[in-house]
C-alpha positions as CSV (number, residue, x, y, z in Angstrom):
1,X,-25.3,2.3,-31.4
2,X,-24.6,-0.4,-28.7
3,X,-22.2,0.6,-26.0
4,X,-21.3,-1.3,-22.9
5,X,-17.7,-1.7,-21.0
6,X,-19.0,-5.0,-18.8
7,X,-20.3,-8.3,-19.2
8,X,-23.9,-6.8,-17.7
9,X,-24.2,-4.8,-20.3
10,X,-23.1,-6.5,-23.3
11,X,-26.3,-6.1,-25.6
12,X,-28.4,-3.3,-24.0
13,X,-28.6,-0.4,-26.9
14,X,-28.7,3.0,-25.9
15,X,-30.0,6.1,-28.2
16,X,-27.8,8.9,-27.0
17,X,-24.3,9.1,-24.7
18,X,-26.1,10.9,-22.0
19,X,-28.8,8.0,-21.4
20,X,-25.9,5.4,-21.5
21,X,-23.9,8.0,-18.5
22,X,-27.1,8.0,-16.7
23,X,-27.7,4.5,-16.6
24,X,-23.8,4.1,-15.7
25,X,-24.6,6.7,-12.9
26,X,-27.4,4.8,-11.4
27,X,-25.6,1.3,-11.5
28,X,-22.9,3.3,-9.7
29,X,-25.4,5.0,-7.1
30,X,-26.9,1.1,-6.5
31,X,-23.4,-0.8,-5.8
32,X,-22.8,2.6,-3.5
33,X,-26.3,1.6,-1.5
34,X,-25.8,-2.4,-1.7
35,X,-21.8,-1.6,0.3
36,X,-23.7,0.9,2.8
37,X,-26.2,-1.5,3.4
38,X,-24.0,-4.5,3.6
39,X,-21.6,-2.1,6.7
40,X,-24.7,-1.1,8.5
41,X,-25.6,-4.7,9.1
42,X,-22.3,-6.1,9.8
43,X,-22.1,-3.3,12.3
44,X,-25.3,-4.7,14.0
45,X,-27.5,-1.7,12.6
46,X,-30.5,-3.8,11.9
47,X,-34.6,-3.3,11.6
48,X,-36.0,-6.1,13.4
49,X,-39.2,-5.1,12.2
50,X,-38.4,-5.4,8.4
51,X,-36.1,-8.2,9.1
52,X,-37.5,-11.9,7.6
53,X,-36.9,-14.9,7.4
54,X,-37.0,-17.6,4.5
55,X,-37.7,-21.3,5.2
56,X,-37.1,-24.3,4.1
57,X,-37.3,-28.0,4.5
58,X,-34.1,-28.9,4.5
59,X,-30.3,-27.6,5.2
60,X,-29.3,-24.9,2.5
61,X,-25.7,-24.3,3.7
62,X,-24.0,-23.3,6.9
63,X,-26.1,-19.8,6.8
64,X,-29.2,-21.7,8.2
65,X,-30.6,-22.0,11.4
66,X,-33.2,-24.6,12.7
67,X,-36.7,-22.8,13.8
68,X,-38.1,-25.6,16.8
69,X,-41.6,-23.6,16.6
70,X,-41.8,-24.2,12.9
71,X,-39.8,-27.0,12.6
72,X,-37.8,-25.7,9.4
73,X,-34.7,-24.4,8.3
74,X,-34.2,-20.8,8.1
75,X,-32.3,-17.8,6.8
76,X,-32.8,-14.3,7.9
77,X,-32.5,-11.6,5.6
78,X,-31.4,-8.8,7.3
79,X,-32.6,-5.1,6.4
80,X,-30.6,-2.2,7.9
81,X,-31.3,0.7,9.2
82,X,-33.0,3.8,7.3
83,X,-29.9,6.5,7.6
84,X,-29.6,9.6,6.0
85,X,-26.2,10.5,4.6
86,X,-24.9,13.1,7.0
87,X,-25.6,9.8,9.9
88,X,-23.6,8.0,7.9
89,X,-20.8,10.2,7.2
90,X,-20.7,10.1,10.6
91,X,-20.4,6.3,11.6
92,X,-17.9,6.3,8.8
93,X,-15.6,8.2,11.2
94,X,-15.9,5.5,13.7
95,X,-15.7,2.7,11.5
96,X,-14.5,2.7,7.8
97,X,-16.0,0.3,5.2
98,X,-13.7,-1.5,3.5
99,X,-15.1,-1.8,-0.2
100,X,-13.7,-5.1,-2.0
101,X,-14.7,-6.7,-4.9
102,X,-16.6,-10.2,-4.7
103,X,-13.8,-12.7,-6.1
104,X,-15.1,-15.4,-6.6
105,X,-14.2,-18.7,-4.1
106,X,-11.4,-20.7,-5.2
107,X,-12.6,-23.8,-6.2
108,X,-11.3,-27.0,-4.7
109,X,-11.8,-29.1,-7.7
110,X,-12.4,-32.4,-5.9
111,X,-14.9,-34.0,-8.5
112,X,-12.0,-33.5,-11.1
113,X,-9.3,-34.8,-8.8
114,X,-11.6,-38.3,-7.8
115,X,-12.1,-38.5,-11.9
116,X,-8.3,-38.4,-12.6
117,X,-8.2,-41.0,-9.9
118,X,-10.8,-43.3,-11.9
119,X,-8.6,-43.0,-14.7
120,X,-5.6,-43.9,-13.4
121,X,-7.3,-46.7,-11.6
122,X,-8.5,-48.4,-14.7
123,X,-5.4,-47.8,-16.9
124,X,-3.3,-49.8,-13.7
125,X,-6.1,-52.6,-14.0
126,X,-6.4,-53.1,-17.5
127,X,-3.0,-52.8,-19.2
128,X,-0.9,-54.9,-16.6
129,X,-4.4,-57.7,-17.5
130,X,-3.4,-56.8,-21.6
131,X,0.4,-57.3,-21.0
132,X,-0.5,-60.8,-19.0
133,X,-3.0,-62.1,-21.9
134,X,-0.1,-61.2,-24.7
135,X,2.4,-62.9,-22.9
136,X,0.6,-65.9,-23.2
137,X,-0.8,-66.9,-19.5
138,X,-4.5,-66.6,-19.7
139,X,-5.3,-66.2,-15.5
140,X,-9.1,-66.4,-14.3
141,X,-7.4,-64.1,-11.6
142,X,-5.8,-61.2,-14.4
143,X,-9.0,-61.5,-16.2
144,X,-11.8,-60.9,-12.9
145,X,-9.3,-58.5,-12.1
146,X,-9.5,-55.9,-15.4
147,X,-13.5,-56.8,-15.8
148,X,-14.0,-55.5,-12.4
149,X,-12.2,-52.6,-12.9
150,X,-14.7,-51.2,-15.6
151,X,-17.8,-51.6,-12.9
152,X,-15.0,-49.8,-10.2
153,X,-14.1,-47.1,-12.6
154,X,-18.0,-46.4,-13.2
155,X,-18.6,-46.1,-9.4
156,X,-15.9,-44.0,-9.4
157,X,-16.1,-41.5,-12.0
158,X,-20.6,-41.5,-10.6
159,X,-18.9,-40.4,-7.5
160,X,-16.8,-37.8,-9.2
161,X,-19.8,-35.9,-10.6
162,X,-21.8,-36.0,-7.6
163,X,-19.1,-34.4,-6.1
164,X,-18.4,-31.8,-8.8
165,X,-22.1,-31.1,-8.8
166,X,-21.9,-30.4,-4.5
167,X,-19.0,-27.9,-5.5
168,X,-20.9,-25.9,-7.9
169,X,-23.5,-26.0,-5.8
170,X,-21.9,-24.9,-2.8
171,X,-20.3,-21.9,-4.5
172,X,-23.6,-20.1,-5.2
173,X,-23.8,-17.1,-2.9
174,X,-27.6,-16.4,-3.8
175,X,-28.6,-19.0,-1.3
C-alpha cells in the first residue's frame, strides 16, 4: 500500500503502518536537529575546527566573502557545537528558538513585467504604422518606424529572460 501526507513522500511504498510511523518519526527527529543546529549557530555556538569553507571563482550571492590568500570567493559552512540535550534545554531558557517554516521569497517578477513592456511597445509601434498605411499615406518615416520596432521588441523581450533567469536563480537557497 502507498501512503504519504507530503509532496516528499509522494511515491515511497511502505509494507506495514508501523514502518511508515517510523520513518515519519525520524523525518520528524531530523527537522528537530536541522532547527537546533540552525539556533546554536545564529547564537555564535560554532566549531571552528569543523567549520569549512567552499570556494569559488566567481560571486555566488551576497553570502560570499573574498579570500586575498586564495584569491577566490568563499562561503563558510558553519558546524555548531556538539551539545547534549539537558545543555540545550538549558540555553533554551536564555534564548527561545523561534521555529518558522521556510516560505518561500516573494518573487519580484521583473522578467515578466519587462516582457509585458515589449508587448505593449510593439503593439504602439505597429498598429498606429497599420492605421497610417490604410489610410492611404504610405511614410518612409511610419514604415522605419514599425520595422524597427520588431528588432526593439526582440532586444526587449532577450532582456526579459535574462532577467527572469537572474530571478530564479537568485531564489535558490542551496547556494
Amino acid at each position: 500500500m502507498t501512503m504519504g501526507n507530503n509532496t516528499e513522500n509522494k511515491n515511497v511504498e511502505y509494507n506495514s503502518v508501523q514502518e511508515f510511523i517510523d520513518a515519519m518519526k525520524e523525518k520528524q527527529k531530523q527537522k528537530e536537529q536541522e532547527a537546533k543546529n540552525e539556533h546554536l549557530i545564529r547564537l555564535g555556538l560554532i566549531d571552528k575546527e569543523k567549520s569549512n569553507r567552499e570556494y569559488f571563482p566567481y560571486f555566488v550571492n551576497e553570502k560570499c566573502k573574498w579570500d586575498e590568500e586564495v584569491g577566490k570567493y568563499y562561503i563558510g559552512k558553519n558546524v555548531p557545537l556538539e551539545v547534549s540535550d539537558e545543555e540545550y534545554k538549558e540555553i533554551l531558557k536564555y534564548d527561545q528558538v523561534e521555529v518558522e517554516e521556510k516560505k518561500p521569497k516573494k518573487s519580484t517578477n521583473w522578467g515578466n513585467t519587462i516582457e509585458v513592456i515589449a508587448w505593449i511597445a510593439l503593439i504602439l509601434t505597429i498598429i498606429p504604422s497599420i492605421f497610417i498605411f490604410l489610410v492611404g499615406k504610405f511614410d518612409w518615416v511610419a514604415c522605419l518606424w514599425a520595422i524597427s520596432a520588431i528588432p526593439s521588441f526582440c532586444l526587449l523581450m532577450g532582456f526579459a529572460k535574462l532577467v527572469s533567469a537572474a530571478e530564479k536563480y537568485l531564489q535558490k537557497d542551496d547556494i
